[in-house]
Every structure is written in structure tokens, then in C-alpha cells.
N, CA, C and O atoms as CSV, one atom per row, in Angstrom:
chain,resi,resn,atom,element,x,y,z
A,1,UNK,N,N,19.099,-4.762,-4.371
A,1,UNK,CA,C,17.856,-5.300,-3.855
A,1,UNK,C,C,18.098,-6.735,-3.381
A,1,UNK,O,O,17.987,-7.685,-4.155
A,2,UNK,N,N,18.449,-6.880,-2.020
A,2,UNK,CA,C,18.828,-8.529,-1.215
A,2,UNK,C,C,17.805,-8.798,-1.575
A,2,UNK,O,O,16.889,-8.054,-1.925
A,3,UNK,N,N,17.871,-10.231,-1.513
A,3,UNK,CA,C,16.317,-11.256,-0.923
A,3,UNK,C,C,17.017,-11.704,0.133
A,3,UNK,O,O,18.246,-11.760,0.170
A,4,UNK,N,N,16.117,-12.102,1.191
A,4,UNK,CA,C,15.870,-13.301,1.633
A,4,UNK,C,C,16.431,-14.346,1.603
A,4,UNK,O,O,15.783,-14.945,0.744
A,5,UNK,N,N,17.140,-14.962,1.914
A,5,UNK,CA,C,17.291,-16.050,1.366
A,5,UNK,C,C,16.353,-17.683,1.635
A,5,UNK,O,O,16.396,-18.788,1.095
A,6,UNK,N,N,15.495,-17.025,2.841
A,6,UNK,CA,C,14.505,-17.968,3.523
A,6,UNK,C,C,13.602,-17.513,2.453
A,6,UNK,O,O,12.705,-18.177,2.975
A,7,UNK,N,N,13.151,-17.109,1.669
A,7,UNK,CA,C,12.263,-16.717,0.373
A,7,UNK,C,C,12.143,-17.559,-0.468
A,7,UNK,O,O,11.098,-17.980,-0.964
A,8,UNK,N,N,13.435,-17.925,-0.727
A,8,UNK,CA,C,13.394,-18.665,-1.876
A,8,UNK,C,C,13.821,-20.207,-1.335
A,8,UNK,O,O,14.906,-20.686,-1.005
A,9,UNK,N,N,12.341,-20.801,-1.405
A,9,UNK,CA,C,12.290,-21.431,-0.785
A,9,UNK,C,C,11.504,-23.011,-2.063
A,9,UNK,O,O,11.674,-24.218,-1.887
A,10,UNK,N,N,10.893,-22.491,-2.940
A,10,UNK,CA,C,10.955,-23.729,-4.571
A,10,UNK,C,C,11.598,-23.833,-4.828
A,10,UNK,O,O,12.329,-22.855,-4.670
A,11,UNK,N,N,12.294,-25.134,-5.594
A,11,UNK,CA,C,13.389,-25.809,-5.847
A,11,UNK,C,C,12.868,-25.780,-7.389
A,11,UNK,O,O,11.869,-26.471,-7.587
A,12,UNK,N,N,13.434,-25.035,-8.585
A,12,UNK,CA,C,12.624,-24.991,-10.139
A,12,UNK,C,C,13.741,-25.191,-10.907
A,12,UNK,O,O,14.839,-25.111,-10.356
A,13,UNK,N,N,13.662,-25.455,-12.164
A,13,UNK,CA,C,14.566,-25.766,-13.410
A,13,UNK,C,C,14.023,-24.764,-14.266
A,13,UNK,O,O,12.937,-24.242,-14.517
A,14,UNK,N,N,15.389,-24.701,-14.661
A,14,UNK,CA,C,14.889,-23.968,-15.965
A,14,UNK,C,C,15.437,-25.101,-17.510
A,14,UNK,O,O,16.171,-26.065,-17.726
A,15,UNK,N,N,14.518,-24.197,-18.243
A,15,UNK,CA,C,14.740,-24.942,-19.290
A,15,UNK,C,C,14.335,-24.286,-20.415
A,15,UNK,O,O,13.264,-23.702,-20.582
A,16,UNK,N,N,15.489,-24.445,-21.387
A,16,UNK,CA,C,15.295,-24.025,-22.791
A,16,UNK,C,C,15.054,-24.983,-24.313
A,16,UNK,O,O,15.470,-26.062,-24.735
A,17,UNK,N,N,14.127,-23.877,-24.825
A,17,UNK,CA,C,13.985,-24.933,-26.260
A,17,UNK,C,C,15.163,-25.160,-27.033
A,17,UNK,O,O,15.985,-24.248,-27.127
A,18,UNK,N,N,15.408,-26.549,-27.750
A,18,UNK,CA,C,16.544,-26.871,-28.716
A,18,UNK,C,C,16.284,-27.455,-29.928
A,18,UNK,O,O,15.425,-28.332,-29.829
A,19,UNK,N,N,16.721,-27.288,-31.064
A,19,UNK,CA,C,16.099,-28.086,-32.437
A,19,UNK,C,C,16.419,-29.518,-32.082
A,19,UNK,O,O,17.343,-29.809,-31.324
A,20,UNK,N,N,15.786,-30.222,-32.538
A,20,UNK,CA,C,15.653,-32.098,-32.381
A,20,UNK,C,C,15.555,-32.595,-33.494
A,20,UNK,O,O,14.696,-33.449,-33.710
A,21,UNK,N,N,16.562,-32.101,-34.621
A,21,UNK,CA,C,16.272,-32.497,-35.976
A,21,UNK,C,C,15.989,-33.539,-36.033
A,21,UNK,O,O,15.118,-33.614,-36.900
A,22,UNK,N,N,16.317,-35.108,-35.357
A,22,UNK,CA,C,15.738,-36.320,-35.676
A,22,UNK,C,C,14.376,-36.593,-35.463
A,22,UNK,O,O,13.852,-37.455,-36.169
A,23,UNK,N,N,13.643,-35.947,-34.523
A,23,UNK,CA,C,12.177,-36.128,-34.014
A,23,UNK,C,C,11.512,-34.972,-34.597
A,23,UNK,O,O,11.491,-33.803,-34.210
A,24,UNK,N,N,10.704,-35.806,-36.107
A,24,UNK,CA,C,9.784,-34.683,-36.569
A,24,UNK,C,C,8.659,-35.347,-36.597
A,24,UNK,O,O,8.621,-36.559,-36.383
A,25,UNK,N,N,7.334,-34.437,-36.936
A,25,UNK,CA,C,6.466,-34.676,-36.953
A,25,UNK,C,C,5.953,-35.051,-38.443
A,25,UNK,O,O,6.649,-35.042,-39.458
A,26,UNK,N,N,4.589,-35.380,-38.349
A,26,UNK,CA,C,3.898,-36.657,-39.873
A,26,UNK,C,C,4.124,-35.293,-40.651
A,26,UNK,O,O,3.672,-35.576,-41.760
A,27,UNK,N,N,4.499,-34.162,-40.710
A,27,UNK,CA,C,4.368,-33.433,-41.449
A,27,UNK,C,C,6.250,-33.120,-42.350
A,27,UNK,O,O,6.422,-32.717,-43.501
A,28,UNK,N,N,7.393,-33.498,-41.274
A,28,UNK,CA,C,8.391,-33.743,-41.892
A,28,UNK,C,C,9.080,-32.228,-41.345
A,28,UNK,O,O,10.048,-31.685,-41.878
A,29,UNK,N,N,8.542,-31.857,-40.496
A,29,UNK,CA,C,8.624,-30.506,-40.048
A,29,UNK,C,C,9.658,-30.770,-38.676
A,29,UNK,O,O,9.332,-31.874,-38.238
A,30,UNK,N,N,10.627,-30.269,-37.939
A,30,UNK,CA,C,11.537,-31.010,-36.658
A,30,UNK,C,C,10.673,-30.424,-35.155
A,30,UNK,O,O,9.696,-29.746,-34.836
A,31,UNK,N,N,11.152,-30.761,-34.894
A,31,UNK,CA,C,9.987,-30.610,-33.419
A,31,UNK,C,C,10.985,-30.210,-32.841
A,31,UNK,O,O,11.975,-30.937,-32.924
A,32,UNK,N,N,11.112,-28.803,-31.976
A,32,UNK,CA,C,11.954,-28.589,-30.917
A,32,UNK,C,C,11.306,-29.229,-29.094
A,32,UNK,O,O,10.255,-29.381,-28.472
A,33,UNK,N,N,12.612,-29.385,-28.955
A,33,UNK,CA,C,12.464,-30.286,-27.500
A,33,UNK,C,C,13.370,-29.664,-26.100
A,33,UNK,O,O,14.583,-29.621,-25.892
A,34,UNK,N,N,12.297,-29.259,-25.351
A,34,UNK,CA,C,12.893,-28.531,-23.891
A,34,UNK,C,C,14.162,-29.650,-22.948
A,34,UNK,O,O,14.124,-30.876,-22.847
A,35,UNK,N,N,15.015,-28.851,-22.472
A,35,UNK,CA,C,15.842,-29.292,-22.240
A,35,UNK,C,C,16.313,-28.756,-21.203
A,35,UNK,O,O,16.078,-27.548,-21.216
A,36,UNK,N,N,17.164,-29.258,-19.833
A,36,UNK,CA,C,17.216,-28.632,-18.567
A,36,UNK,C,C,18.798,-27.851,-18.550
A,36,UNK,O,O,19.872,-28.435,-18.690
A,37,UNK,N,N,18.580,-26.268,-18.324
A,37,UNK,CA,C,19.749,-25.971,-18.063
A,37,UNK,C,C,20.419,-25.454,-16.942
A,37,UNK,O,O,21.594,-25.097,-16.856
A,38,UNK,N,N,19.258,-25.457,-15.828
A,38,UNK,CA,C,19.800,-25.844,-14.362
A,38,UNK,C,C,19.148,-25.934,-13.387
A,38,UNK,O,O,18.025,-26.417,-13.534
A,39,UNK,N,N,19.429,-25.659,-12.485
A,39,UNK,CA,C,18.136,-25.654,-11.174
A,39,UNK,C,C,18.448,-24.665,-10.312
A,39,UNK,O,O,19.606,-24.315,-10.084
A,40,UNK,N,N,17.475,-24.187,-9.814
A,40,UNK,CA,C,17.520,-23.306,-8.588
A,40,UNK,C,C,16.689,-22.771,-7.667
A,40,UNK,O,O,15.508,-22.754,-8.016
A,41,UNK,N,N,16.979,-22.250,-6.407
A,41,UNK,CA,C,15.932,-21.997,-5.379
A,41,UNK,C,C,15.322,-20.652,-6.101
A,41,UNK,O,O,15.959,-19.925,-6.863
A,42,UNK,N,N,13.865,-20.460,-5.677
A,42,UNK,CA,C,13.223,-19.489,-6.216
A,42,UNK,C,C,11.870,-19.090,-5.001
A,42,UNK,O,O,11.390,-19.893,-4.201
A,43,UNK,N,N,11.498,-17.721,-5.161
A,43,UNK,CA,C,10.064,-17.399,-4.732
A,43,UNK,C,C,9.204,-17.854,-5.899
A,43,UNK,O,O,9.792,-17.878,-6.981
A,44,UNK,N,N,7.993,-18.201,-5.894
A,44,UNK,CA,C,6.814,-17.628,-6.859
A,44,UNK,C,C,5.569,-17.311,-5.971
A,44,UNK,O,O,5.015,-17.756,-4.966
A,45,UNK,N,N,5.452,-16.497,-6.704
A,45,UNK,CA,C,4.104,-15.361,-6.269
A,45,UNK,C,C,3.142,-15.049,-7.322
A,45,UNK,O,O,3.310,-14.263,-8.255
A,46,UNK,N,N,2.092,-15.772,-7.057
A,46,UNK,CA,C,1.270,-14.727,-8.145
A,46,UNK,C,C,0.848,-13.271,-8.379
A,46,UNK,O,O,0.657,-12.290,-7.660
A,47,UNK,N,N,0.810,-13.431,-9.141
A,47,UNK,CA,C,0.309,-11.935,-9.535
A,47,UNK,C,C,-1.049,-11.239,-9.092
A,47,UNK,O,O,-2.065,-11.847,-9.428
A,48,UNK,N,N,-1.234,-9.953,-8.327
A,48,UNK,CA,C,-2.683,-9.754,-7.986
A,48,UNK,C,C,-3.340,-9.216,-9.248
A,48,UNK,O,O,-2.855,-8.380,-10.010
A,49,UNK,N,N,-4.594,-9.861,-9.360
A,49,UNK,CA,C,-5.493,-9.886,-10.624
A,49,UNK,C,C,-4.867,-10.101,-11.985
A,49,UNK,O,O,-5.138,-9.524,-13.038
A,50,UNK,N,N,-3.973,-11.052,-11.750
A,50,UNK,CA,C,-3.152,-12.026,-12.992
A,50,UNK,C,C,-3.842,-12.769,-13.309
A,50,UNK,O,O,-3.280,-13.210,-14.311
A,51,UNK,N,N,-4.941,-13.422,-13.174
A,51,UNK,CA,C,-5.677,-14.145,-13.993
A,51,UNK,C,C,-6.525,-13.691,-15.136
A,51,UNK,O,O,-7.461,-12.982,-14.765
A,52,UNK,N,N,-6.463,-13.885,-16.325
A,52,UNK,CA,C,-7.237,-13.696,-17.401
A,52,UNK,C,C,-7.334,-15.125,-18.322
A,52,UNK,O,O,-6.547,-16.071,-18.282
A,53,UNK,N,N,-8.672,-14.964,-19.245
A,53,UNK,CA,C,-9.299,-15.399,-19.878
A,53,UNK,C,C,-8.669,-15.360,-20.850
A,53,UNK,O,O,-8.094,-14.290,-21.050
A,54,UNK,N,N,-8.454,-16.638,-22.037
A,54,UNK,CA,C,-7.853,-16.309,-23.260
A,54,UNK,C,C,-8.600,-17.499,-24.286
A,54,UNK,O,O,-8.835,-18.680,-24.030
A,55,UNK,N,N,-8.885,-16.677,-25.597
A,55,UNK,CA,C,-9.373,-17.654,-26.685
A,55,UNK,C,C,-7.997,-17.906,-27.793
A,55,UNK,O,O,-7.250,-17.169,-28.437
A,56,UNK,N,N,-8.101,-18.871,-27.660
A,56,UNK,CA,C,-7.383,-19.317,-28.987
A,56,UNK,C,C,-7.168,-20.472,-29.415
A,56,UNK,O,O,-6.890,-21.381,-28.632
A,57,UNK,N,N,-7.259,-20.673,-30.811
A,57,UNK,CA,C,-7.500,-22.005,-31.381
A,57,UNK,C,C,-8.977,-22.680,-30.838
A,57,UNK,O,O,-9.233,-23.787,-30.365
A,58,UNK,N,N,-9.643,-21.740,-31.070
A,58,UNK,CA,C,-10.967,-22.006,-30.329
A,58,UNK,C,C,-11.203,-22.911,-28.933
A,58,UNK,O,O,-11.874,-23.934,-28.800
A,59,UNK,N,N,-10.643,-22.385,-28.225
A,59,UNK,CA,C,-10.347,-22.994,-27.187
A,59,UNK,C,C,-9.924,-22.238,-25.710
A,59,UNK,O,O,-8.769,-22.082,-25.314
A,60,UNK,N,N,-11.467,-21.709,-24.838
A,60,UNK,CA,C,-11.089,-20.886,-24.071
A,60,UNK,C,C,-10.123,-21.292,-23.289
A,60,UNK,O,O,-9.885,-22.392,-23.789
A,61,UNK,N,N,-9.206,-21.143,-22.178
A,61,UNK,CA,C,-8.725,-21.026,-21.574
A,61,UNK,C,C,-8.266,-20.064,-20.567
A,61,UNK,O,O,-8.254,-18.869,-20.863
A,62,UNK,N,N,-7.790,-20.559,-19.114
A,62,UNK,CA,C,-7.036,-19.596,-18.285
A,62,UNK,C,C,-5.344,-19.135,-18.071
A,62,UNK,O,O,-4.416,-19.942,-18.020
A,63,UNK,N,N,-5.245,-17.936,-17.985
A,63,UNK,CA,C,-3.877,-17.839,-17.472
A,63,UNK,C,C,-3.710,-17.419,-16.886
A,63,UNK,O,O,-4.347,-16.378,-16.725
A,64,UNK,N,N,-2.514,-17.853,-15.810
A,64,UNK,CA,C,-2.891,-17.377,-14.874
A,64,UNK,C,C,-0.731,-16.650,-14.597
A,64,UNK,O,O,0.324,-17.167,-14.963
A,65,UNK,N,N,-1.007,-15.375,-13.847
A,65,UNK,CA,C,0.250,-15.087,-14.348
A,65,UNK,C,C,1.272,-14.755,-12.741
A,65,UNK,O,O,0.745,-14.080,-11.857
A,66,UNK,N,N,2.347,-15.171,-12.599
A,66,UNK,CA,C,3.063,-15.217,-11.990
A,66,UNK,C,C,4.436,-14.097,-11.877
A,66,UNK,O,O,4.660,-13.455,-12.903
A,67,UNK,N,N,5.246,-13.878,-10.807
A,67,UNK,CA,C,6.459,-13.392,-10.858
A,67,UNK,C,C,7.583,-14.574,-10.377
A,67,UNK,O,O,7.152,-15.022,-9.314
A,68,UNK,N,N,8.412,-15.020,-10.613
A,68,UNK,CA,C,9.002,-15.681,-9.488
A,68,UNK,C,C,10.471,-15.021,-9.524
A,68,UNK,O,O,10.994,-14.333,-10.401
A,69,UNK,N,N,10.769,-15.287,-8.767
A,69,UNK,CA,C,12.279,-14.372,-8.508
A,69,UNK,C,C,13.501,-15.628,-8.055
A,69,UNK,O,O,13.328,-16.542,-7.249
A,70,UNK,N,N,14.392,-15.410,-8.629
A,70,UNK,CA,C,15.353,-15.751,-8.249
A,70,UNK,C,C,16.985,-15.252,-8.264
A,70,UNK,O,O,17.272,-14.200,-8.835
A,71,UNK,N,N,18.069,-16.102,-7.578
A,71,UNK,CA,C,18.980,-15.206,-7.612
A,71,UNK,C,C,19.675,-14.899,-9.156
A,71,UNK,O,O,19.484,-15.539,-10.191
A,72,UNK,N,N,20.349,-13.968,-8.993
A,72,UNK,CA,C,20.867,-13.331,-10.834
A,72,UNK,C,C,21.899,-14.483,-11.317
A,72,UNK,O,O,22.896,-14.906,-10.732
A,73,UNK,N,N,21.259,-14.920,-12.776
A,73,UNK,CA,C,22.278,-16.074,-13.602
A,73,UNK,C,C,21.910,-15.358,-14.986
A,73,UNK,O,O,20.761,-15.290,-15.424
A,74,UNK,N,N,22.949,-14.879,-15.558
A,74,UNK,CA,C,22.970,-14.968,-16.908
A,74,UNK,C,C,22.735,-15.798,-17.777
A,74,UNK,O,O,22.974,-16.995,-17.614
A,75,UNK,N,N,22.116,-15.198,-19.080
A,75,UNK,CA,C,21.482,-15.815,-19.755
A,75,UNK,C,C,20.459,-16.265,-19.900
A,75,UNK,O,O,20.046,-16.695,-20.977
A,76,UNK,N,N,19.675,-16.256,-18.563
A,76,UNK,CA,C,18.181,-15.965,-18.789
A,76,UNK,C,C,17.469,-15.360,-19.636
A,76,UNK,O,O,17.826,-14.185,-19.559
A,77,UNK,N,N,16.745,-15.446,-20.334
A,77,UNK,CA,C,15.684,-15.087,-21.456
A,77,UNK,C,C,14.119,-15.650,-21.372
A,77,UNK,O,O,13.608,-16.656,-20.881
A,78,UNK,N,N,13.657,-14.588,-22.041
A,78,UNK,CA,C,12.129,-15.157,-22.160
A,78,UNK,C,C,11.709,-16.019,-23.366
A,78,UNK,O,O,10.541,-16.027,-23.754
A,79,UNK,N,N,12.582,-16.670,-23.892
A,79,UNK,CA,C,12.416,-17.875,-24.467
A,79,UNK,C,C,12.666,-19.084,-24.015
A,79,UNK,O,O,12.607,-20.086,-24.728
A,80,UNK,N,N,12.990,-19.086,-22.689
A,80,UNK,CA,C,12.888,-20.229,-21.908
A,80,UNK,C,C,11.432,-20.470,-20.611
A,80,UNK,O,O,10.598,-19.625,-20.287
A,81,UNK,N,N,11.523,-21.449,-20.268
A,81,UNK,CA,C,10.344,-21.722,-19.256
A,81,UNK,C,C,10.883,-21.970,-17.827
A,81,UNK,O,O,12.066,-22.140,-17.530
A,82,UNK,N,N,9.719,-21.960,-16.912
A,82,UNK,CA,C,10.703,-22.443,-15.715
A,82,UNK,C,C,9.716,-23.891,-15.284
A,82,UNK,O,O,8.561,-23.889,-15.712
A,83,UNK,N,N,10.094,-24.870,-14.606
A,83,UNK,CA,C,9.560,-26.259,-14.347
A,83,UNK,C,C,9.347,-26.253,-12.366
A,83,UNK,O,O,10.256,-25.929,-11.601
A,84,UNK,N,N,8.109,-26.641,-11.977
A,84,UNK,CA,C,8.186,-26.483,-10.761
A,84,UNK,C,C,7.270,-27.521,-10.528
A,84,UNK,O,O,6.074,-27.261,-10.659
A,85,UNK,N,N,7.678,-28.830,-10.154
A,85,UNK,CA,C,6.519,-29.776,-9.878
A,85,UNK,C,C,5.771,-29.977,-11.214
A,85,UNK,O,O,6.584,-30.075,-12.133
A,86,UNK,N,N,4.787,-30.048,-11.528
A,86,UNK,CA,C,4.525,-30.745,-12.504
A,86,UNK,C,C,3.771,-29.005,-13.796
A,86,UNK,O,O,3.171,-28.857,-14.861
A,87,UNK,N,N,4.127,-28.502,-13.146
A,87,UNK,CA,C,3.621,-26.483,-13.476
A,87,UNK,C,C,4.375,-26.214,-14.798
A,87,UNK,O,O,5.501,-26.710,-14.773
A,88,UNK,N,N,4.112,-25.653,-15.796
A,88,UNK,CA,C,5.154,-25.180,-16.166
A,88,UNK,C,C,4.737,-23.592,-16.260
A,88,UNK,O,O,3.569,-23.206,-16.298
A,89,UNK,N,N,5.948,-22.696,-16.292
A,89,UNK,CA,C,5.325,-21.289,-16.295
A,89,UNK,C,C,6.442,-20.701,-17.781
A,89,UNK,O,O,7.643,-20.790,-18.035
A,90,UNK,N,N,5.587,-20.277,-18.270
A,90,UNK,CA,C,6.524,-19.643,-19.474
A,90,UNK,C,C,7.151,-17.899,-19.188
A,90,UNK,O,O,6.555,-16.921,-18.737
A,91,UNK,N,N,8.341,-18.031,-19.590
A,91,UNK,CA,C,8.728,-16.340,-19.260
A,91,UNK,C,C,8.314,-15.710,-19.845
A,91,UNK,O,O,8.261,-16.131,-21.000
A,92,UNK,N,N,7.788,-14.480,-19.659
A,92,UNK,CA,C,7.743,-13.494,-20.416
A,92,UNK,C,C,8.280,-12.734,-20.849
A,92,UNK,O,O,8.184,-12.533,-22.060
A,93,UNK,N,N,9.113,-11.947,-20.022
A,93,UNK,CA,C,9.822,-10.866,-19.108
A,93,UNK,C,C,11.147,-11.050,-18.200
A,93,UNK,O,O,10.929,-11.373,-17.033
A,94,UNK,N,N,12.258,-10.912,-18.524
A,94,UNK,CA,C,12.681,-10.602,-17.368
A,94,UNK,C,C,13.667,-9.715,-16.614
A,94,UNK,O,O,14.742,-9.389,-17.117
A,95,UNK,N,N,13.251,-9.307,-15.317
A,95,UNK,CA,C,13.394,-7.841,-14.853
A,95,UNK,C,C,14.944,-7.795,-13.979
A,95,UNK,O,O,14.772,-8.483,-12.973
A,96,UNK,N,N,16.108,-7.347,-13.994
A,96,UNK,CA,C,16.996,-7.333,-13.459
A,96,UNK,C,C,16.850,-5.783,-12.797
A,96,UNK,O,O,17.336,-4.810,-13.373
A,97,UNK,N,N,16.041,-5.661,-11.379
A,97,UNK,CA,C,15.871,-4.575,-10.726
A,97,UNK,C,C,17.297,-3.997,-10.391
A,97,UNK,O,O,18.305,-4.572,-9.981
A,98,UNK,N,N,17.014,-2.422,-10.755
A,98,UNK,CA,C,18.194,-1.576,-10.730
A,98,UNK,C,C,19.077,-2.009,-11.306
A,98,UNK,O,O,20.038,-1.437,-10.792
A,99,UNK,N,N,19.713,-3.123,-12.596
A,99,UNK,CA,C,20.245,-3.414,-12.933
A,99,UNK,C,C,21.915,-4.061,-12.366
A,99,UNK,O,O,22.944,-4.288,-13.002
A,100,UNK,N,N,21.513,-4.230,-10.639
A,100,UNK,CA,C,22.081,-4.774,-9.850
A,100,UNK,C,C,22.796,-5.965,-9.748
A,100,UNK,O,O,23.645,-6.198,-8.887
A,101,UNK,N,N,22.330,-6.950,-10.917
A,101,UNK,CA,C,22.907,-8.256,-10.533
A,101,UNK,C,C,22.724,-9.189,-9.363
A,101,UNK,O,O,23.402,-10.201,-9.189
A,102,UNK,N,N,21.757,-8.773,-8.576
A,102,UNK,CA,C,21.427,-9.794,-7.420
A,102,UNK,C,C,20.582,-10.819,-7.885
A,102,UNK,O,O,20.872,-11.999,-8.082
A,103,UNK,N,N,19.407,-10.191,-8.054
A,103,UNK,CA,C,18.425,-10.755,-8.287
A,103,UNK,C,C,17.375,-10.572,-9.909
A,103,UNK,O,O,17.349,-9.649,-10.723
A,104,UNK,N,N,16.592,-11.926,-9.863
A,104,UNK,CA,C,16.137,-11.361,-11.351
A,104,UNK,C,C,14.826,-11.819,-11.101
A,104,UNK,O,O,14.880,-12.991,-10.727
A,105,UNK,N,N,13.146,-11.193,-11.174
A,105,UNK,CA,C,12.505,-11.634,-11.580
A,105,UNK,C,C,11.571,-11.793,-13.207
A,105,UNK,O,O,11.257,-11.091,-14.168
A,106,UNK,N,N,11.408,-13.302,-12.674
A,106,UNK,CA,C,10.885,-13.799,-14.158
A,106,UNK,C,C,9.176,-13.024,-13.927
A,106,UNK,O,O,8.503,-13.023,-12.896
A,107,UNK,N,N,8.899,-12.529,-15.037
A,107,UNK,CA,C,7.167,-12.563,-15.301
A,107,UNK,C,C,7.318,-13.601,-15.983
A,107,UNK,O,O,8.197,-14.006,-16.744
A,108,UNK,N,N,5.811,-14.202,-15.419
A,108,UNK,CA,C,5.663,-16.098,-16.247
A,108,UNK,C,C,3.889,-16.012,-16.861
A,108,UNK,O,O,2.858,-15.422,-16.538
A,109,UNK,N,N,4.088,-16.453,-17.335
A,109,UNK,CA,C,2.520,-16.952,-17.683
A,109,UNK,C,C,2.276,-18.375,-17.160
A,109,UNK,O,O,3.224,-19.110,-16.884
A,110,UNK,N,N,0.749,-18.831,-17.001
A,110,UNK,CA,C,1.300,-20.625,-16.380
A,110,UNK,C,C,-0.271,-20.796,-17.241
A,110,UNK,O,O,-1.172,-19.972,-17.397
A,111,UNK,N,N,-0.187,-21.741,-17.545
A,111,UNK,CA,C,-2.031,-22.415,-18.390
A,111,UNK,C,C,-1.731,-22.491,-19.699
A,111,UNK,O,O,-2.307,-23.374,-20.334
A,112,UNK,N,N,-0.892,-21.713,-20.324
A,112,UNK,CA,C,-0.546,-21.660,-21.847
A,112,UNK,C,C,0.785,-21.741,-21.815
A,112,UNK,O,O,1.726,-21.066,-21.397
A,113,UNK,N,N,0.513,-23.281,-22.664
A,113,UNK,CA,C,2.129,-23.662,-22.571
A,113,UNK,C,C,2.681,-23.508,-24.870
A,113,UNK,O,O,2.155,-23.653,-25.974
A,114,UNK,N,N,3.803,-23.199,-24.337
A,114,UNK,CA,C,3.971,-23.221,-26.526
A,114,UNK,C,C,5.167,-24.400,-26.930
A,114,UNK,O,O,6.226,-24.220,-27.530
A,115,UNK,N,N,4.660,-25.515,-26.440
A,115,UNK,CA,C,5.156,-26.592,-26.574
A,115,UNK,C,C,5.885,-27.743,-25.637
A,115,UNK,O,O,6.295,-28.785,-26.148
């Protein structure tokens, strides 16, 4: 499955969480801290009727949910986020169509961030 290469046309980081044992919180607890592990050209597209409503921590909110695609790098996981301008979109998902190695899209969530 080619892309395009005129497609991918956002310039995004990715980035994964890391323990920060020196920076904890009043509770003595370590705070993990996102960290950049590279950059790359990407599509994003939202999702049609990806937006939903979410309560939690008493606190409605929107999310709003995305695909973005980019070319295939290992080690991608959905415990990382991707950074696009000031956005962040969290992975959910991610799909290595036909198991091809070209390309990979991320499912993201964007409005609910987990740190």
C-alpha cells in the first residue's frame, strides 16, 4: 500500500514516555516525562464521526479522533504520542496494512491527553 509522498505533507514527532526518577511529585511518587524519539513527515485526517463526548474526573470533555499515517518505523507503539504544532494526539492503535512494511497508520485520540 504506496502513499503519496505529496501526502505526507505535517512535519510531527513522536514521542515516548520515560521514568524521571529525580522529578517527583509532593506526593514522593516519580513523574514520567515525554521525550522526542524522532520526527517525521505524516498525513492526518480525521476521522468521520470521530468526535465524542467523554466524562471523567468529572469533567466533560471532547475527543476528537484522528488517523495519521506515516511511513513504516519500528517500534512504534501505542504508548507513545505524536506532537504536531502545539496538538498532541495520543496512539491508540497501530495498523501496519497488509503487514507490508510501507506504511503505518496511527489511530490517535487528540483532547485527552495522559500526561
Amino acid at each position: 500500500m504506496p502513499i503519496n509522498p505529496g501526502k505526507l505533507n505535517r512535519r510531527v514527532t513522536r514521542q515516548a514516555r520515560v521514568p524521571a526518577s529525580p522529578n517527583q511529585e509532593a506526593t514522593g511518587e516519580p513523574v514520567d516525562v515525554w521525550t522526542d524519539v524522532g520526527a517525521c513527515w505524516a498525513s492526518i485526517e480525521p476521522s468521520l464521526g470521530g468526535a465524542k463526548e467523554s466524562l471523567g474526573a468529572q469533567q466533560l470533555g471532547s475527543v476528537v479522533t484522528s488517523t495519521i499515517t506515516i511511513r513504516y518505523a519500528s517500534g512504534v507503539d501505542a504508548s507513545q504520542r505524536i506532537l504536531y504544532g502545539t496538538r498532541i494526539y495520543n496512539i491508540v492503535a497501530v495498523v501496519d496494512p497488509k503487514e507490508a512494511h510501507e506504511i503505518l497508520q496511527l489511530l490517535c485520540t487528540e483532547g485527552e491527553n495522559e500526561g
